[in-house]
PDB file as gemmi writes it, atoms N, CA and C in Angstrom:
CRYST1    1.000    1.000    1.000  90.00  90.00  90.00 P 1                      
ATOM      1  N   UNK A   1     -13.362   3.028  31.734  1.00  0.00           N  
ATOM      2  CA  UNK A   1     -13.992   2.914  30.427  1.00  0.00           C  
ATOM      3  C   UNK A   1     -12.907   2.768  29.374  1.00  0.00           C  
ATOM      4  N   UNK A   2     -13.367   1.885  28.480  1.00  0.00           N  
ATOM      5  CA  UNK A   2     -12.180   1.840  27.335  1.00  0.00           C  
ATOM      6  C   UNK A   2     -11.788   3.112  26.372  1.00  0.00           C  
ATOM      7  N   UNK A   3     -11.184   2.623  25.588  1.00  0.00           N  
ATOM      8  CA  UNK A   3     -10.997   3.848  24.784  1.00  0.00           C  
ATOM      9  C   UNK A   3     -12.213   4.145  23.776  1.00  0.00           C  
ATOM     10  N   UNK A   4     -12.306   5.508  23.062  1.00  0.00           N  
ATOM     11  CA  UNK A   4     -13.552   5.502  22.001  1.00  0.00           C  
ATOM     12  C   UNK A   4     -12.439   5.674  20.627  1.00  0.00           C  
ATOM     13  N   UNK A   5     -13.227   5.247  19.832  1.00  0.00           N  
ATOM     14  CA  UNK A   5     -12.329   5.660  18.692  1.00  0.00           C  
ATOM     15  C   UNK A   5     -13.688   5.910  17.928  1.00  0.00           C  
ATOM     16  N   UNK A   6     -13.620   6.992  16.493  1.00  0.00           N  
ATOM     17  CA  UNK A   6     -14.717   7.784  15.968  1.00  0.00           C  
ATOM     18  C   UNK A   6     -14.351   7.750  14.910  1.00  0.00           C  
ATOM     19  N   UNK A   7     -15.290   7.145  13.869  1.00  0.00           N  
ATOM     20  CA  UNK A   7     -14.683   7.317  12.203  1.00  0.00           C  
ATOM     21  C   UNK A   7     -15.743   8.276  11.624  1.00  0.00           C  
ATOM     22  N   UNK A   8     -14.590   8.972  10.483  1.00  0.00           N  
ATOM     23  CA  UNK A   8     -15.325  10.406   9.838  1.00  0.00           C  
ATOM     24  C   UNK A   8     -14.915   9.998   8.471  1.00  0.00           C  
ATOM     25  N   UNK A   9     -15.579  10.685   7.650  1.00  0.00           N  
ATOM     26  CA  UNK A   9     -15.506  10.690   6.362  1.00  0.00           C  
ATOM     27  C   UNK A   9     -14.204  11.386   6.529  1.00  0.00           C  
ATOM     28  N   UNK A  10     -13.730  12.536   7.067  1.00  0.00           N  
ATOM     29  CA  UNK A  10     -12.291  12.787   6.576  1.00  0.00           C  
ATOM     30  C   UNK A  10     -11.434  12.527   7.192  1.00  0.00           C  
ATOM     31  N   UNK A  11     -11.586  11.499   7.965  1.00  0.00           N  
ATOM     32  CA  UNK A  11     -10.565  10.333   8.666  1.00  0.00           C  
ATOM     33  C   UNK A  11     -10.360   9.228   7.195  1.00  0.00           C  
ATOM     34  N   UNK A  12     -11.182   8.913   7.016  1.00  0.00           N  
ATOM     35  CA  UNK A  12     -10.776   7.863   5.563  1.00  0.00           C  
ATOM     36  C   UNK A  12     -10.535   8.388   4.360  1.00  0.00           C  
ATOM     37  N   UNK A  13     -10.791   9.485   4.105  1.00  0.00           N  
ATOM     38  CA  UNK A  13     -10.169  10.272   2.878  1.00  0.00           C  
ATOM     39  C   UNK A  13      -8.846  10.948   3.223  1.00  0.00           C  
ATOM     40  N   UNK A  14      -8.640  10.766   4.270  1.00  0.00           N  
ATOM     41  CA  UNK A  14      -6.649  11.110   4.870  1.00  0.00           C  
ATOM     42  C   UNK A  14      -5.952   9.828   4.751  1.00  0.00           C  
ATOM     43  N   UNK A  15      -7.071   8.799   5.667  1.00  0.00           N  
ATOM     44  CA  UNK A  15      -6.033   7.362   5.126  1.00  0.00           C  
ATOM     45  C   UNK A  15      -5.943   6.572   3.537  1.00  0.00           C  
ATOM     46  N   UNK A  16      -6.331   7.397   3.185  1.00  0.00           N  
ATOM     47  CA  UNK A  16      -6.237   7.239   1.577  1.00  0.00           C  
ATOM     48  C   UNK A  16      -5.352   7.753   1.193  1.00  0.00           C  
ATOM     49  N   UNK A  17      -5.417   9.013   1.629  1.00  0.00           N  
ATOM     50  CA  UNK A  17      -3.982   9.969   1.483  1.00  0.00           C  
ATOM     51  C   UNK A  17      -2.943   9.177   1.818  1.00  0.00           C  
ATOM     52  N   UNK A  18      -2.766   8.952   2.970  1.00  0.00           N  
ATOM     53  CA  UNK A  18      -1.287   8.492   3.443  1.00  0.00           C  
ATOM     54  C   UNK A  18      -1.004   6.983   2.823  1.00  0.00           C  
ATOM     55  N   UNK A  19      -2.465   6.588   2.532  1.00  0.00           N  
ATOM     56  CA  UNK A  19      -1.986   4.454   1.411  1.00  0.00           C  
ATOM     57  C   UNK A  19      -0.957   5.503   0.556  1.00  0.00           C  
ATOM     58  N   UNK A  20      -1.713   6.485  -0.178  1.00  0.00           N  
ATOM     59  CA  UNK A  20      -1.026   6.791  -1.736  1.00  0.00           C  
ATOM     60  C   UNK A  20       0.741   7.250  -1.472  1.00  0.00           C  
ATOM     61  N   UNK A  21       0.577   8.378  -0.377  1.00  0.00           N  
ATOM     62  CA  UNK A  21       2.114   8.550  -0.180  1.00  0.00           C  
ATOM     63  C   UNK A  21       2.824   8.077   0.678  1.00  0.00           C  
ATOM     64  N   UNK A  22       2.612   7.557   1.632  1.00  0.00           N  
ATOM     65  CA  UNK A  22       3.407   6.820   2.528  1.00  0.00           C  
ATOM     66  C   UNK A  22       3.971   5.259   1.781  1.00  0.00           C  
ATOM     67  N   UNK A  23       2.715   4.669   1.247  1.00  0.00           N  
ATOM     68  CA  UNK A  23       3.018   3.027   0.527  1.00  0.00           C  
ATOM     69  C   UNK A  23       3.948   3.251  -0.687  1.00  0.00           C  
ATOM     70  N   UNK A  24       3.842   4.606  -1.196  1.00  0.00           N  
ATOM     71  CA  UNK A  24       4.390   4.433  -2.205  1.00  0.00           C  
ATOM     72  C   UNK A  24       6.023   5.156  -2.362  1.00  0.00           C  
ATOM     73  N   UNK A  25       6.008   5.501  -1.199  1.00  0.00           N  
ATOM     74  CA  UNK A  25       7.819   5.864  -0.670  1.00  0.00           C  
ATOM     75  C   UNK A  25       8.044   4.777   0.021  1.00  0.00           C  
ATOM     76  N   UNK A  26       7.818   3.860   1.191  1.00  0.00           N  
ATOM     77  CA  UNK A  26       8.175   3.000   1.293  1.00  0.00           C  
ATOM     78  C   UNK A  26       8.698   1.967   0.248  1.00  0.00           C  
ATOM     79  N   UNK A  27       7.409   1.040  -0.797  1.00  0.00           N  
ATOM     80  CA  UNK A  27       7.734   0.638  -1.935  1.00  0.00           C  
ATOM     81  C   UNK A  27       8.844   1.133  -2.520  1.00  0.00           C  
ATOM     82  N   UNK A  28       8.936   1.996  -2.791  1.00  0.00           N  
ATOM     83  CA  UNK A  28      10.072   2.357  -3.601  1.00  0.00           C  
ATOM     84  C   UNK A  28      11.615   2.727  -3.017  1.00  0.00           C  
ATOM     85  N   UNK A  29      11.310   3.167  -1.870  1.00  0.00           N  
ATOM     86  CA  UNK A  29      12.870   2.745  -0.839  1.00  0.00           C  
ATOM     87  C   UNK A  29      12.810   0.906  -1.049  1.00  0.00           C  
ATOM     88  N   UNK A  30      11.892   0.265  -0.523  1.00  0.00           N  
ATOM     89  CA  UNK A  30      12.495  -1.210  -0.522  1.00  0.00           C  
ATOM     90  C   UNK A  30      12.701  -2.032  -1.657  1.00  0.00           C  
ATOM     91  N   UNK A  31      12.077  -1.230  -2.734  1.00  0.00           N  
ATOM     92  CA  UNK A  31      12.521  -1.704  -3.969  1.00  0.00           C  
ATOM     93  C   UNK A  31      14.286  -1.191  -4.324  1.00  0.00           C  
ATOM     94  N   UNK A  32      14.542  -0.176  -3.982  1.00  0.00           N  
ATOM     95  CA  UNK A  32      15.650   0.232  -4.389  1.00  0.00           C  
ATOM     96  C   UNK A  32      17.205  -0.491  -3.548  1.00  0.00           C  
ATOM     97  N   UNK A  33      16.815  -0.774  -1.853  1.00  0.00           N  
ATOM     98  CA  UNK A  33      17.529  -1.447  -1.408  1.00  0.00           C  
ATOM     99  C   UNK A  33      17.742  -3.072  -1.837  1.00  0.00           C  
ATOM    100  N   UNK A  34      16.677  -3.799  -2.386  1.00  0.00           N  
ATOM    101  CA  UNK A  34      16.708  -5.274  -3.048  1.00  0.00           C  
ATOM    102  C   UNK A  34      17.158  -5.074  -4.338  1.00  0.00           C  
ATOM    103  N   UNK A  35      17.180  -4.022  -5.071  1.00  0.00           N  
ATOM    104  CA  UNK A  35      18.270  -3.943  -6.324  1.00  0.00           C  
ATOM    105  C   UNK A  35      19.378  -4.025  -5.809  1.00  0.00           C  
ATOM    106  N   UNK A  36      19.830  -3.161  -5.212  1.00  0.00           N  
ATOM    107  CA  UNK A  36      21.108  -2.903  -4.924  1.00  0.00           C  
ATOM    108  C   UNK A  36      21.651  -4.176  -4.273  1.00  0.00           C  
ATOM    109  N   UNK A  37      21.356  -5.710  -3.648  1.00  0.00           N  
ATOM    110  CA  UNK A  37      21.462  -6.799  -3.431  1.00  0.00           C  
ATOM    111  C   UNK A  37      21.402  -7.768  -4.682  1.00  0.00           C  
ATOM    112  N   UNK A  38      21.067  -7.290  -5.728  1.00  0.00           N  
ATOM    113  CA  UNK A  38      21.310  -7.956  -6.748  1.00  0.00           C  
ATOM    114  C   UNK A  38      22.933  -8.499  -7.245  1.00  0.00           C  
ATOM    115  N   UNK A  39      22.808  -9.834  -7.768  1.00  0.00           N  
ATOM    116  CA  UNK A  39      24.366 -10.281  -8.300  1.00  0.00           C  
ATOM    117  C   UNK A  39      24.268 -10.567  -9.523  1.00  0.00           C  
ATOM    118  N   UNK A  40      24.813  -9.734 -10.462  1.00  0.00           N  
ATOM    119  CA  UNK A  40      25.066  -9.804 -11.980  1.00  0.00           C  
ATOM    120  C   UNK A  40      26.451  -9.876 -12.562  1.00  0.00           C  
ATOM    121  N   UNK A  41      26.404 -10.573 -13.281  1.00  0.00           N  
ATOM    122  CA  UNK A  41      27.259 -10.589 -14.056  1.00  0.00           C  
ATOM    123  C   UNK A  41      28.779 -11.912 -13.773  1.00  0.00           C  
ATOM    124  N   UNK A  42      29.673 -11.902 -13.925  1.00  0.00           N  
ATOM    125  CA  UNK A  42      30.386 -13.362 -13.752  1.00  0.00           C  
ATOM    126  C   UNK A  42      31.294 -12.029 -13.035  1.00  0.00           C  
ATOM    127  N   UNK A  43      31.880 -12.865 -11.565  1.00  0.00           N  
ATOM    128  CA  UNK A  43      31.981 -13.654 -10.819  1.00  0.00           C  
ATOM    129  C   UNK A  43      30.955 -13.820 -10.447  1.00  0.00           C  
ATOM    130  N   UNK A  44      30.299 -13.173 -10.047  1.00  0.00           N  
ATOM    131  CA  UNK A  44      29.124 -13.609  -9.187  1.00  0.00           C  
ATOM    132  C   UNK A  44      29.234 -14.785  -7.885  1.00  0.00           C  
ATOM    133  N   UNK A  45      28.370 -15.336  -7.922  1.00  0.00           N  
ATOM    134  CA  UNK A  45      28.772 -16.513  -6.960  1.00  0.00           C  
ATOM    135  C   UNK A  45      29.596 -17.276  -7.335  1.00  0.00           C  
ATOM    136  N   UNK A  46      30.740 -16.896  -8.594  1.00  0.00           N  
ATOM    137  CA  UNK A  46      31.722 -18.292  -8.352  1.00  0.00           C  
ATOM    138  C   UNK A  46      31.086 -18.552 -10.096  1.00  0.00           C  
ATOM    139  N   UNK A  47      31.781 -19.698 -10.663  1.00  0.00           N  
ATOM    140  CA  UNK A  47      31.624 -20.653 -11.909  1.00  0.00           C  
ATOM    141  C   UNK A  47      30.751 -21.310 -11.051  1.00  0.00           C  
ATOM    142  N   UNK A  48      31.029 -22.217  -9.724  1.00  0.00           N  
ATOM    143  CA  UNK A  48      30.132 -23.306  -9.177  1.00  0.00           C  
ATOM    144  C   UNK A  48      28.859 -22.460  -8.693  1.00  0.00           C  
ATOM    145  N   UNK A  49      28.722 -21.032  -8.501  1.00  0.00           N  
ATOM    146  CA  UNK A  49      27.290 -20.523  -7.833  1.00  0.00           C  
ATOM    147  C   UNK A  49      26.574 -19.971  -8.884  1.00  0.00           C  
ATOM    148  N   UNK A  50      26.895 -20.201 -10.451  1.00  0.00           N  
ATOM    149  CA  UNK A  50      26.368 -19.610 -11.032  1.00  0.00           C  
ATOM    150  C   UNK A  50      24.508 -20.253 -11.011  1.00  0.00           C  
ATOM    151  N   UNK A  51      24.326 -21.573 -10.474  1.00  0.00           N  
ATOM    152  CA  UNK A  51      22.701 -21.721 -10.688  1.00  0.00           C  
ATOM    153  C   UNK A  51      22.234 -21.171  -9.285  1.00  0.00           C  
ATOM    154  N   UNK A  52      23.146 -20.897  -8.080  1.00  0.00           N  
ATOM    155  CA  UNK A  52      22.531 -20.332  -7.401  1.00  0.00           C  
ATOM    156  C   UNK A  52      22.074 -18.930  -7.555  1.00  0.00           C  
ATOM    157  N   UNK A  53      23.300 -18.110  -8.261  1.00  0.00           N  
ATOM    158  CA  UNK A  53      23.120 -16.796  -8.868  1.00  0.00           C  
ATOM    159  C   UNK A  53      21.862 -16.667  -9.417  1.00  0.00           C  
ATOM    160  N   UNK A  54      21.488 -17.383 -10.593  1.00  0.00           N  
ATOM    161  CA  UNK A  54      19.924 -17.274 -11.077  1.00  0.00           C  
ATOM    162  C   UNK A  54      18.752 -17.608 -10.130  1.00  0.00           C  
ATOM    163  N   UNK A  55      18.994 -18.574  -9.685  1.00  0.00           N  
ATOM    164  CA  UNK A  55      17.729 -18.631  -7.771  1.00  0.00           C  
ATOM    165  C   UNK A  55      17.868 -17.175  -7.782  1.00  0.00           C  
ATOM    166  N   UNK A  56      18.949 -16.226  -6.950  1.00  0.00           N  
ATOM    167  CA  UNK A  56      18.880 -15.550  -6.232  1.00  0.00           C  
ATOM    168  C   UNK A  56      18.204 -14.442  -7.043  1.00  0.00           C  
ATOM    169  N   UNK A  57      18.860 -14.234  -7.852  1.00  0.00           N  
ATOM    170  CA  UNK A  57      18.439 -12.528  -8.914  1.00  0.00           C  
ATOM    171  C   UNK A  57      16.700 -13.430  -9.101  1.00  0.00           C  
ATOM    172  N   UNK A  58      16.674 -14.099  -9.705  1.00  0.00           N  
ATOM    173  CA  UNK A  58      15.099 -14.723  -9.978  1.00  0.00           C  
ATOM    174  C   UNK A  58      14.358 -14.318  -8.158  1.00  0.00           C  
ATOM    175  N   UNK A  59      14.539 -14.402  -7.500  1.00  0.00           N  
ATOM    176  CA  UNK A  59      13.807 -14.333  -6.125  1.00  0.00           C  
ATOM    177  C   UNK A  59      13.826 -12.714  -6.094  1.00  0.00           C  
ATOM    178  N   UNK A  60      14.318 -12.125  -6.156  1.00  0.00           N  
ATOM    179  CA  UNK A  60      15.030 -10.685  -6.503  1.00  0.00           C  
ATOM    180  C   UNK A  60      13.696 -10.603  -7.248  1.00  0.00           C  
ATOM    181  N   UNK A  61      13.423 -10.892  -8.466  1.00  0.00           N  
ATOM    182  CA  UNK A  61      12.835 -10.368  -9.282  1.00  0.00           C  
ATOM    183  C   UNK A  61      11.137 -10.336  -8.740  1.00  0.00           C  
ATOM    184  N   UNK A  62      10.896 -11.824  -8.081  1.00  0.00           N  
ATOM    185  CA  UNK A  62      10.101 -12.196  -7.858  1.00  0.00           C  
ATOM    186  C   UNK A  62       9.377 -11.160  -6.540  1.00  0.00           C  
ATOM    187  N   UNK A  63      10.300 -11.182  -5.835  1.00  0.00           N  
ATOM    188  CA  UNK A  63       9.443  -9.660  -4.620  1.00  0.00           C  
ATOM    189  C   UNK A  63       9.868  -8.750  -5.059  1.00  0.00           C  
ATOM    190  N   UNK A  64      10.206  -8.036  -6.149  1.00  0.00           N  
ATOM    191  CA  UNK A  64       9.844  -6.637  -6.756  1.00  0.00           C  
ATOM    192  C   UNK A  64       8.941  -6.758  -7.465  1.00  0.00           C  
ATOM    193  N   UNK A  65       8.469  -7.822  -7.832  1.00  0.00           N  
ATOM    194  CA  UNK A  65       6.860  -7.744  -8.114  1.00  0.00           C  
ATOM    195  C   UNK A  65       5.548  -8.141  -7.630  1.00  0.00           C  
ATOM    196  N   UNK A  66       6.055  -8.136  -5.981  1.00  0.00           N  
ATOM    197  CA  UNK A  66       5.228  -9.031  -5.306  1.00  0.00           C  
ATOM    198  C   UNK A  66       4.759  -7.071  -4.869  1.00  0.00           C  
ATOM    199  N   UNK A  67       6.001  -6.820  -4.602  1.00  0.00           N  
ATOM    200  CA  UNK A  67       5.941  -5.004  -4.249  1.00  0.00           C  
ATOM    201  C   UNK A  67       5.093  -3.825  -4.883  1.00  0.00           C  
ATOM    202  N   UNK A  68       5.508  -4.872  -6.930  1.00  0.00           N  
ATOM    203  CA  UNK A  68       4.778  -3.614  -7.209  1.00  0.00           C  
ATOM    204  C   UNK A  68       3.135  -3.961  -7.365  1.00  0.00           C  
ATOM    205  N   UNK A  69       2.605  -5.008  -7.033  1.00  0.00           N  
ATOM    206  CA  UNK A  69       1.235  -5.515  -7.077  1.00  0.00           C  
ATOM    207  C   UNK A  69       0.990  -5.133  -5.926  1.00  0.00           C  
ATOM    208  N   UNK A  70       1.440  -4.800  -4.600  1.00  0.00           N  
ATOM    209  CA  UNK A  70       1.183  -4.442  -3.520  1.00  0.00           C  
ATOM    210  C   UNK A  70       0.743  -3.010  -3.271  1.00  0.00           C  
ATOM    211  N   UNK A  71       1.794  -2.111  -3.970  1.00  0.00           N  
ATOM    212  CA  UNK A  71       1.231  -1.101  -4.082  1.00  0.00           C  
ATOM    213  C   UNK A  71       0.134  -0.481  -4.941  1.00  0.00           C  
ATOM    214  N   UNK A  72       0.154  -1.584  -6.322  1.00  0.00           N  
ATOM    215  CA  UNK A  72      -0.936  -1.130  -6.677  1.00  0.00           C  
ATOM    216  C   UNK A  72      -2.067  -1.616  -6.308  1.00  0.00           C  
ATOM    217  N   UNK A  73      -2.396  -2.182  -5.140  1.00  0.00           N  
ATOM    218  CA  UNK A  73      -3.475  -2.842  -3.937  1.00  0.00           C  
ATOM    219  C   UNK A  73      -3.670  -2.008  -3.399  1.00  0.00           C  
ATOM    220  N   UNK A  74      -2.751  -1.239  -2.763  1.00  0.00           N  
ATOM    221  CA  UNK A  74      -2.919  -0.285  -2.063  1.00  0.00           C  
ATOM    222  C   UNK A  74      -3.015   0.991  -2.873  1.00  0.00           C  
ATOM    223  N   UNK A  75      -2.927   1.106  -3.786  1.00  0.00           N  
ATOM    224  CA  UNK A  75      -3.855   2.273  -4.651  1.00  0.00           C  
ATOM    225  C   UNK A  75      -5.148   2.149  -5.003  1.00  0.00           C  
ATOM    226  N   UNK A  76      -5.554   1.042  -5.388  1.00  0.00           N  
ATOM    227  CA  UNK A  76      -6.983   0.312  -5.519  1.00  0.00           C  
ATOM    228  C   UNK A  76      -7.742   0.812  -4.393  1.00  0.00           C  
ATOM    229  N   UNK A  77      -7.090   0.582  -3.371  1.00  0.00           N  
ATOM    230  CA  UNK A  77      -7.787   0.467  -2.021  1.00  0.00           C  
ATOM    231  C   UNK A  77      -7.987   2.314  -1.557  1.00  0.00           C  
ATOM    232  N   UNK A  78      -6.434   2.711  -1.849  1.00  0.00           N  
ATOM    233  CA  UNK A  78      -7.100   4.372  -1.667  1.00  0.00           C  
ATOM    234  C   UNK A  78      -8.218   5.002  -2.354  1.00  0.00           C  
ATOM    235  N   UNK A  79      -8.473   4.733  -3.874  1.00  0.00           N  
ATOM    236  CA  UNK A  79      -9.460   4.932  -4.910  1.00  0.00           C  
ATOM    237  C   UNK A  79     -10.289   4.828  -4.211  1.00  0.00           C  
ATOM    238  N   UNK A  80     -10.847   3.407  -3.688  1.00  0.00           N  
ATOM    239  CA  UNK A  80     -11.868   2.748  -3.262  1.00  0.00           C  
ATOM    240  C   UNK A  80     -12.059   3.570  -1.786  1.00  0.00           C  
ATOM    241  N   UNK A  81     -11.514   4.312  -1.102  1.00  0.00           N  
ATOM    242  CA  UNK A  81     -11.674   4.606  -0.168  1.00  0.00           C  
ATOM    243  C   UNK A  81     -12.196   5.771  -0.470  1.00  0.00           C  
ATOM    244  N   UNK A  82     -11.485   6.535  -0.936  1.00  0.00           N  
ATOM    245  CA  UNK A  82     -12.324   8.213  -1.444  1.00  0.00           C  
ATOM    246  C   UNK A  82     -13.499   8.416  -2.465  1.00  0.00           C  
ATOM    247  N   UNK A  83     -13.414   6.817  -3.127  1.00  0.00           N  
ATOM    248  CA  UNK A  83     -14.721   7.457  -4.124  1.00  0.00           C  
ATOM    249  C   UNK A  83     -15.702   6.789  -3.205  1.00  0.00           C  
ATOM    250  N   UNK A  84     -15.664   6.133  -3.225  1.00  0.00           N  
ATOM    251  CA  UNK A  84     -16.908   5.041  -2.348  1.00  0.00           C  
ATOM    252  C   UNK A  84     -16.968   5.031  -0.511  1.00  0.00           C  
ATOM    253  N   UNK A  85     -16.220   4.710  -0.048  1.00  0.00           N  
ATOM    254  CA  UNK A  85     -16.115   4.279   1.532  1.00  0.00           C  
ATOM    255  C   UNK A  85     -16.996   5.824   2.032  1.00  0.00           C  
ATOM    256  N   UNK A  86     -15.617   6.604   1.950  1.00  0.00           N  
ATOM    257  CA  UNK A  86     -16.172   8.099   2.626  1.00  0.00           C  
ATOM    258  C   UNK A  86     -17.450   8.949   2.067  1.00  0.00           C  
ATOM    259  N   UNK A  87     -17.796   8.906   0.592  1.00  0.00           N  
ATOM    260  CA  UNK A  87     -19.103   9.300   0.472  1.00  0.00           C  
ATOM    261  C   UNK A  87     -19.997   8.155   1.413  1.00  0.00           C  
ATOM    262  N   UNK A  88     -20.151   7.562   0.944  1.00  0.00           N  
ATOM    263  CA  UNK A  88     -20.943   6.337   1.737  1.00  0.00           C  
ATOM    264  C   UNK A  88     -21.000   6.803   3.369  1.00  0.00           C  
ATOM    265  N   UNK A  89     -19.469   7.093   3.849  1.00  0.00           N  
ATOM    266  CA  UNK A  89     -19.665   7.132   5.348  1.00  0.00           C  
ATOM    267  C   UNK A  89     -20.320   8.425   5.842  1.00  0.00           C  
ATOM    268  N   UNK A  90     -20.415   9.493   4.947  1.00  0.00           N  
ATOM    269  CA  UNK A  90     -20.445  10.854   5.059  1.00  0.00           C  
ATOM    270  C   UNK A  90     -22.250  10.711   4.520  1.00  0.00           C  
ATOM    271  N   UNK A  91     -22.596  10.015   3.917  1.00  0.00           N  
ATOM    272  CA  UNK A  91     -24.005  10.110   3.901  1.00  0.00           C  
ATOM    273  C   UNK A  91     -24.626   9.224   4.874  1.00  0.00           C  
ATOM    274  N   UNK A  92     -24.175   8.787   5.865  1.00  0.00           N  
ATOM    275  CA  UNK A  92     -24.703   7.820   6.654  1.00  0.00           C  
ATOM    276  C   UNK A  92     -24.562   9.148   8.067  1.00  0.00           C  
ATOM    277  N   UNK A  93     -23.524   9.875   8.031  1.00  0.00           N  
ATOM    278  CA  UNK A  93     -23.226  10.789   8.907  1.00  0.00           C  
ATOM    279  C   UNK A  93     -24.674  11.382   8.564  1.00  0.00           C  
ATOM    280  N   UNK A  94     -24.785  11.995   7.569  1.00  0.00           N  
ATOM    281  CA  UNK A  94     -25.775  13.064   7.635  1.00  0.00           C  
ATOM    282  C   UNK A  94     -27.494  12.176   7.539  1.00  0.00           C  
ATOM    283  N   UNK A  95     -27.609  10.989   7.582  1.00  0.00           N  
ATOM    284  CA  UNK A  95     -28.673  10.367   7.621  1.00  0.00           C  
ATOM    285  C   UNK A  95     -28.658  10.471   9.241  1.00  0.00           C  
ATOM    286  N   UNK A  96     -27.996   9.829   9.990  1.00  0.00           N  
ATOM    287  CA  UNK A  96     -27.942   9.531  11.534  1.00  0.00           C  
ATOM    288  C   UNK A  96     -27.739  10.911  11.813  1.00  0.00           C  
ATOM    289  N   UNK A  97     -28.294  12.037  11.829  1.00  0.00           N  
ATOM    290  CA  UNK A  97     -28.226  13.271  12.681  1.00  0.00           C  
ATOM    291  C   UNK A  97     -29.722  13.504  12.554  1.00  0.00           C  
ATOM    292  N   UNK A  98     -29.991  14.181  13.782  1.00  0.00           N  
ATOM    293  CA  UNK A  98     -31.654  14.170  14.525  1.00  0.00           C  
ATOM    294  C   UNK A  98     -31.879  15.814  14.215  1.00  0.00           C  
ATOM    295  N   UNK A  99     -32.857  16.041  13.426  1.00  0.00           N  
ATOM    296  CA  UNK A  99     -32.716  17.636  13.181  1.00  0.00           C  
ATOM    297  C   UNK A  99     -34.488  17.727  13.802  1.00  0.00           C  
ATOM    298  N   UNK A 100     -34.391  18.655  14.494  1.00  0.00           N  
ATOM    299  CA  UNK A 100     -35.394  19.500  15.191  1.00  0.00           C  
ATOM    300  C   UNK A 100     -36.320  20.364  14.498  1.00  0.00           C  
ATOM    301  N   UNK A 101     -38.033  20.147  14.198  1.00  0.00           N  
ATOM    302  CA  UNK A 101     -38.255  21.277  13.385  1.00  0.00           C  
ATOM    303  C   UNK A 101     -38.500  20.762  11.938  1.00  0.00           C  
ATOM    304  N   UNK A 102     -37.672  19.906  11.260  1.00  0.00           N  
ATOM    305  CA  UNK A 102     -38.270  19.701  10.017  1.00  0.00           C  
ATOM    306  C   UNK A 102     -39.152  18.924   9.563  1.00  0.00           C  
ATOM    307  N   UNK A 103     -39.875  19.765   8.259  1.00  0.00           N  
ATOM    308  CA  UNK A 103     -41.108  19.618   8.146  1.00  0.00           C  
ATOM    309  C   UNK A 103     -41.009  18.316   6.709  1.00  0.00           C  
TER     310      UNK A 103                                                      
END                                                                             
């Protein structure tokens, strides 16, 4: 038999938890290592690399904000998970249970 896997309302209000702190230490470690790859200032690449210099810091710039729209996706998405998903899943829990007796 395969495997079962079982979703709970506080299975998705944990992975909400971990979008908010896990995405958002990652993000911010890989934001901090692509600064630190940044080239400013003259020498830089050279007099002749200076239009590559602007490509590069410009690309630089461009996925630290690809990063920080990402995480705030993934905050959206935790929101969306604890206000909505898990009530939702947690009243569907208590709809689908068979109670004995009531009148």
């Amino acid at each position: 038999m395969g495997i079962q896997r079982h979703v709970t309302s506080e299975a998705i209000t944990g992975l909400a938890g971990d979008l908010d702190k896990d995405v958002k230490e990652q993000v911010t470690t890989a934001k901090r290592k692509i600064e630190e790859c940044r080239v400013d200032g003259f020498p830089g690449f050279g007099l002749a690399g200076i239009p590559l210099q602007i490509a590069y810091n410009g690309i630089i710039d461009d996925f630290t904000g690809f990063l920080d729209t990402y995480s705030e996706t993934m905050t959206d998405v935790a929101v969306i998970l604890r206000t909505r998903v898990a009530p939702a899943w947690q009243e569907a829990e208590l709809n689908n249970t068979v109670r004995y007796g009531d009148t």
